[in-house]
N, C-alpha and C positions, 0 to 999 in steps of 0.2 A: 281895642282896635286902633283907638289914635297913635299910640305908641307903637303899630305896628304900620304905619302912612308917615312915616316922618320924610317930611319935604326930600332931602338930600339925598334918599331913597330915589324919586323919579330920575333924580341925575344920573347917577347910578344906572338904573336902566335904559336910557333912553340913549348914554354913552357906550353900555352894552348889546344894545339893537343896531345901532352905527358901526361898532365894529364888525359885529358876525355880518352885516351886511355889507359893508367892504371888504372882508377877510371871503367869504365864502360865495362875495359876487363874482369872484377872479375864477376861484378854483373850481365852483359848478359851471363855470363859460369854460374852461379848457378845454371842450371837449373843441370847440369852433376851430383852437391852435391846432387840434390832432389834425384836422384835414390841410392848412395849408400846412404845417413840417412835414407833412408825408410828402407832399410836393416837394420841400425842398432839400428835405435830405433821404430821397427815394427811397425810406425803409417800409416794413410793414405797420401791421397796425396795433400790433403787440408789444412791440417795440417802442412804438410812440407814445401810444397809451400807457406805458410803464412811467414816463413822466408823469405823467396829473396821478399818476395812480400811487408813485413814491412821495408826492407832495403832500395827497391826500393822509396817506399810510402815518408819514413823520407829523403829518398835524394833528394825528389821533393816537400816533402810540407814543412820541413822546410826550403823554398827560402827566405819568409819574415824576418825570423830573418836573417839568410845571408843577406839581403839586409840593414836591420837595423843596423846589426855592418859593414855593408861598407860603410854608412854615418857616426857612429861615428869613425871606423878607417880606417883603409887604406885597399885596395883590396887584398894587397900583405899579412897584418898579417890574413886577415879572413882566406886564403889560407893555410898557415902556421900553425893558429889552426885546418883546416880541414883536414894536412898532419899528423899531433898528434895524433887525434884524430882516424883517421881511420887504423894509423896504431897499435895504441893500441887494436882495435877492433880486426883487422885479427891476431893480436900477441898473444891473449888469448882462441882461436878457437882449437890450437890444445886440451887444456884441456876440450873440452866441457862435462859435464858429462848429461846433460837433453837437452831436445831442447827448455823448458823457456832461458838456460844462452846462448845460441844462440842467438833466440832472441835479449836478452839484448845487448853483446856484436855486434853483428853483423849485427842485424836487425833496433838498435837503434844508440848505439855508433859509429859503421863506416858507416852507413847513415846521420847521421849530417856530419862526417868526410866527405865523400865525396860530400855531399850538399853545405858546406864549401871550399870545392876544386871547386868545378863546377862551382857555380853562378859569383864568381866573375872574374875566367880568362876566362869562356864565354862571359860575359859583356865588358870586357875589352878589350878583342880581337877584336869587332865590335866597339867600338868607339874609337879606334886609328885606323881606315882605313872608317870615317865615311861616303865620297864618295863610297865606294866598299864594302859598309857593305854584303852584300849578299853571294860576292863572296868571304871575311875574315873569314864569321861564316860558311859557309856551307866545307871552307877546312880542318878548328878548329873541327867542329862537325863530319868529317870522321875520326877523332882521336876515333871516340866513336867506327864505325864501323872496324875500324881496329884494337882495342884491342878486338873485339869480332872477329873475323878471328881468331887472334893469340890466343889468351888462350885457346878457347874449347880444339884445338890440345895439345897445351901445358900442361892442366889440364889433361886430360886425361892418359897424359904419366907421369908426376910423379904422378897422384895416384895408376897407376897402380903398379910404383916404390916405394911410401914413403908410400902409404895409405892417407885418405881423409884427416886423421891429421897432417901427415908427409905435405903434400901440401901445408898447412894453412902459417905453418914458410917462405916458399917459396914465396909464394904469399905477404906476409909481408915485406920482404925482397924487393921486387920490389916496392913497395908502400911507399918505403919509398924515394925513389928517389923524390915524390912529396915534397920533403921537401929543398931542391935547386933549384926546378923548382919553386915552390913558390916564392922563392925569387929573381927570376927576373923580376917579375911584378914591371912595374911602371905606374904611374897617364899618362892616355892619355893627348897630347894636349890639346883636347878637355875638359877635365875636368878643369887644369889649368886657361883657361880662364874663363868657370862658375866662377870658386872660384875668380879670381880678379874682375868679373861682381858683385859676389856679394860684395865682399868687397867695390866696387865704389859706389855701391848703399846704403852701409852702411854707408860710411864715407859722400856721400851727404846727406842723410837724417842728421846725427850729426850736419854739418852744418849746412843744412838750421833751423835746431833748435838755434844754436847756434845765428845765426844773424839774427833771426825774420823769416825764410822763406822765405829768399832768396839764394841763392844758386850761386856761379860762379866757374869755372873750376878752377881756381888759387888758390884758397880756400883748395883743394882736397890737392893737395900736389905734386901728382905723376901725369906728362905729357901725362902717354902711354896714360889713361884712357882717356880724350880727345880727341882722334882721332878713339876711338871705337861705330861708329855709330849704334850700335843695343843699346847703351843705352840711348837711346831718346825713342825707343821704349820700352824697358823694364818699364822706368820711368812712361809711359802711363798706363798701363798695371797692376804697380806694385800695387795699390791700388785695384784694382779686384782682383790680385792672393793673394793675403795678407791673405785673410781670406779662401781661399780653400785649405786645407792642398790637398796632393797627392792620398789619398787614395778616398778623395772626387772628387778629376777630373776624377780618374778612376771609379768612380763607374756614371757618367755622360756619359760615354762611352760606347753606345748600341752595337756597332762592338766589342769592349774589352770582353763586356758581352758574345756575340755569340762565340768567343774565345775560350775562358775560358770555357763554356761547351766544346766545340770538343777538348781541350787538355785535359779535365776531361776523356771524355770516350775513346779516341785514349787510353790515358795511360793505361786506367782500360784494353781494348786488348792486347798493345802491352804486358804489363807485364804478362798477363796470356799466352799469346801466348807461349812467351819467357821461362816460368818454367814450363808450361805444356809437349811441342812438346820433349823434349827430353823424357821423360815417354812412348809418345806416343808411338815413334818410334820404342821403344823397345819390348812396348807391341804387334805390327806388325810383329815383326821379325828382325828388326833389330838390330845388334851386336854394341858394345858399339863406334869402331870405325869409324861406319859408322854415327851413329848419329852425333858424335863430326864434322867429317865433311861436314854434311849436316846442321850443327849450324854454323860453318864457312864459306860456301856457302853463305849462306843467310847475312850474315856478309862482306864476301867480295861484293857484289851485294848493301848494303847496303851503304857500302864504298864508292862505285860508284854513287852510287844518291845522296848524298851528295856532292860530287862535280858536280855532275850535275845540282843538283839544285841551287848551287853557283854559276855557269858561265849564267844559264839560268835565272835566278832571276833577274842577275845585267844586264839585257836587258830592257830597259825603257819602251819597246810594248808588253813586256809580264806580264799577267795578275797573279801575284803569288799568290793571295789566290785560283783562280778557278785551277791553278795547286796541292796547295795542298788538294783541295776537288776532285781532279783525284784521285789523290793519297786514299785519303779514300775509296774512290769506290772500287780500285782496291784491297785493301788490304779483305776490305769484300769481292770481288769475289774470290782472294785466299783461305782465310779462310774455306766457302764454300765445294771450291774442296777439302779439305781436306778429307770429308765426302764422296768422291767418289771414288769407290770402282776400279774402272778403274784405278785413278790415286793409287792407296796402292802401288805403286812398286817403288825401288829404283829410275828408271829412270822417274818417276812421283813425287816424292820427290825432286827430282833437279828442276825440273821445276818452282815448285813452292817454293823451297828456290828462286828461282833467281828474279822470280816476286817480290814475298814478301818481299824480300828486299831489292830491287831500289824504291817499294813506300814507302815503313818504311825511305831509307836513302834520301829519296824526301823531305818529310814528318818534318823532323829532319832537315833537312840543309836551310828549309825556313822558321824555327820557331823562330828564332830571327828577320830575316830581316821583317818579316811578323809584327810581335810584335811592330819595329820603327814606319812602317808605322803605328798601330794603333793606338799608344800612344803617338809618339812622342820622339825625341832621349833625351831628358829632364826627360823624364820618364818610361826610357825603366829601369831603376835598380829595382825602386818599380812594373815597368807593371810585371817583370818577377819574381821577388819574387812573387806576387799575384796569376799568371800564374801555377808556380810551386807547392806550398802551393796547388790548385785545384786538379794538375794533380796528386799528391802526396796521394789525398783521391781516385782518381781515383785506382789510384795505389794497394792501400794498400786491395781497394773490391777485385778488379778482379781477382786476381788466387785464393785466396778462393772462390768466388764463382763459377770459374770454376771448382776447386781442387771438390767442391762440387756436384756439377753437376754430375762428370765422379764416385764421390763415390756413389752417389743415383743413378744412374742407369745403372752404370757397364758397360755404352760404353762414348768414347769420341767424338761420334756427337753431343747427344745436348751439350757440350761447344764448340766445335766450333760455332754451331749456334747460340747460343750464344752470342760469339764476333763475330760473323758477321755481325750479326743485327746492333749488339752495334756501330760498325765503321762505320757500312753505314750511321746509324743514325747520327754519329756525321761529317758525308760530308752533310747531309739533314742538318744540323741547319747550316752549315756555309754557306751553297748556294746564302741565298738572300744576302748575302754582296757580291758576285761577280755580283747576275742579276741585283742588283739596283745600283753598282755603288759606294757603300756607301766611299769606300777606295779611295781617289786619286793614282793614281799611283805613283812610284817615283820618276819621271821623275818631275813632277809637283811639287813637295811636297817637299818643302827646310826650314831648319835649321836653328836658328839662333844660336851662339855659346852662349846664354844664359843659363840658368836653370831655365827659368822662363815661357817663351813664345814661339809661332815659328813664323816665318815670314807671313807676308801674301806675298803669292806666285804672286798676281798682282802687273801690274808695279805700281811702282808712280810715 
């Protein structure tokens, strides 16, 4: 366990709880810019909502290329072009003259930026604590809920002071901090050793060419790699994975597949949830600062299940996919009540930010550790680029066709019901992976420091 606590590990995470919560303090608050751009450039709310909703979209679908340049370079430079690039986006905002150069700037360029920031110091933060991954991503991922606590408040109070434009430089300005925190990311343990596993495997293979196919340890060169018994296993093994590239083992993967739908349609919800509910509440009656913090409510409550579902996750008898298909349920029953007419009052507006946001931050804080288990910690960088890249098209539907919904028919019940259906459905597809069993648990389910293979879990 010591060797699984190494100091430069907390850096590591504490530099990736900083980010998701400046990267996802901006884009959970956008919903606050939906109300004044509608002001200012009189469109609807489909329309406008399609910006936070395309920001959101490119900062989850494109994971794959984030994952493609952290095999060719390092986790620490993807980050660092993601800290460029997204601050270049919020730096050009105060100019916006149409809501196309929105868009671009902000819907495209600080969505890679922040896609670029996210995937690799989330990755990296679970596999430097790869015994307590659960309880590493779910305290990393309440960085997301706690920059959404802090900005609504925040946003709210210099627009009211600078205007929506004056705000942008501000918000900029904080964003730019990702650009030091970037550069404290280093290669986990864990990673190091793949790369000497592979390099031993390469240099025996050289050899046993070299001397007809035979091969002996003194040959290699370097001692450590002889006393590393997972490579007798890899050795077995390596002529099977040879010809399955990554993308092929995941698509082999019928739990990865049930996945990858329920993060498709979770995302398409929560993002329309997210840029809708401030419009709403305004259209009810509520004044601007009550909204902002009934967005923070929900946020801090999100906050909280996130480390809840961290400490609860990294318990070996509890069952964490049927906990996040709780969590879907519940989110569809909140949705729901929004539509009721009982609940339309401030003190029914609390209730259900607090719901809604302990299954949103349930939800979110067991979608890494949930992902190890389905993939395998060998392939959790491509499982989650793949993952994201879905939930990203999920993304990028849903508050249009909600923004849509509430413009054809001039109430916001059917989008709620809408995303009600949608999230309940996406806890119905992932269901029979908890009644059939299909996931071992964690307890069972061990690693081998390879990048190749995992262990079989029986003795030998």
């Amino acid at each position: 366990m010591a060797k699984d606590l190494e100091p430069w590990g907390f850096v590591v995470a504490v530099s990736a709880f900083m980010i998701q919560l400046l990267t996802f303090g901006v884009s959970l608050s956008f919903g606050l810019y939906v109300i004044e751009l509608q002001k200012e450039f009189h469109s609807g709310l489909s329309l406008i909502s399609a910006i936070g909703a395309i920001n959101l979209g490119v900062q989850l679908g494109a994971g794959p290329l984030a994952s493609f340049l952290m095999q060719k370079t390092s986790y620490s430079k993807v980050c660092l072009l993601g800290a460029v690039l997204s601050s270049i986006g919020l730096s050009a905002l105060p100019f916006t003259p149409n809501i196309p150069y929105m868009i671009a700037f902000y819907g495209i360029i600080t969505g890679f930026g922040d896609c670029f920031l996210y995937v690799p110091s989330h990755t990296l933060s679970g596999l430097w604590f790869p015994r307590h991954m659960g309880l590493s991503t779910g305290l990393v991922t309440s960085g997301s809920a706690l920059g959404g606590i802090l900005f609504p408040m925040m946003i709210k109070v210099i627009i009211e002071t600078y205007g929506w434009r004056g705000s942008m430089y501000i918000l900029a300005a904080f964003n730019l901090q990702t650009i030091p925190l970037s550069a404290l990311l280093r290669k986990a343990p864990i990673q190091r050793q793949w790369e000497r596993n592979k390099n031993y495997l390469s240099n025996r293979k050289a050899t046993e060419e070299k001397f007809g196919g035979k091969c002996y340890d003194e040959y290699v060169g370097d001692p450590v790699f002889t006393i590393m018994d997972s490579v007798d296993r890899e050795k077995k093994h390596e002529k099977h994975h040879k010809v399955q590239s990554s993308f092929f083992r995941l698509s082999r993967n019928v739990c990865y597949h049930l996945y990858i739908i329920n993060g498709t349609v979770w995302s398409a919800f929560f993002a329309a949830i997210v840029l809708i509910l401030p419009d709403y509440f305004v259209t009810v009656g509520l004044n601007r600062s009550d909204t902002a913090w009934l967005m923070s409510l929900q946020h801090i409550f999100s906050f909280l299940g996130c480390i809840v579902s961290g400490f609860v996750s990294s318990h070996p008898k509890i069952n964490k996919v049927a906990l996040l298909v709780f969590s879907n349920f519940v989110s569809g029953i909140v949705t729901f009540a929004y539509t009721y007419h009982v609940l339309q009052t401030f003190s029914g507006f609390v209730a259900l930010s607090v719901f809604g946001g302990l299954s949103s931050g349930i939800y979110l804080g067991l979608l890494v550790v949930i992902l190890a288990d389905v993939v395998g910690n060998e392939l959790i960088g491509d499982g989650m680029g793949l993952l994201m890249f879905a939930s990203g098209i999920g993304t990028v539907a849903g508050p249009p066709l909600g923004g849509n919904l509430v413009d054809e028919t001039g109430s916001f019940e059917s989008a709620f019901y809408y995303n009600g259906t949608a999230v309940l459905l996406a806890g119905i597809v992932l269901a029979p992976v908890t009644l059939r069993g299909l996931i071992r648990r964690g307890k069972s389910r061990k690693y081998s420091v390879s990048s190749f293979t995992k262990q079989d879990p029986s003795p030998r």
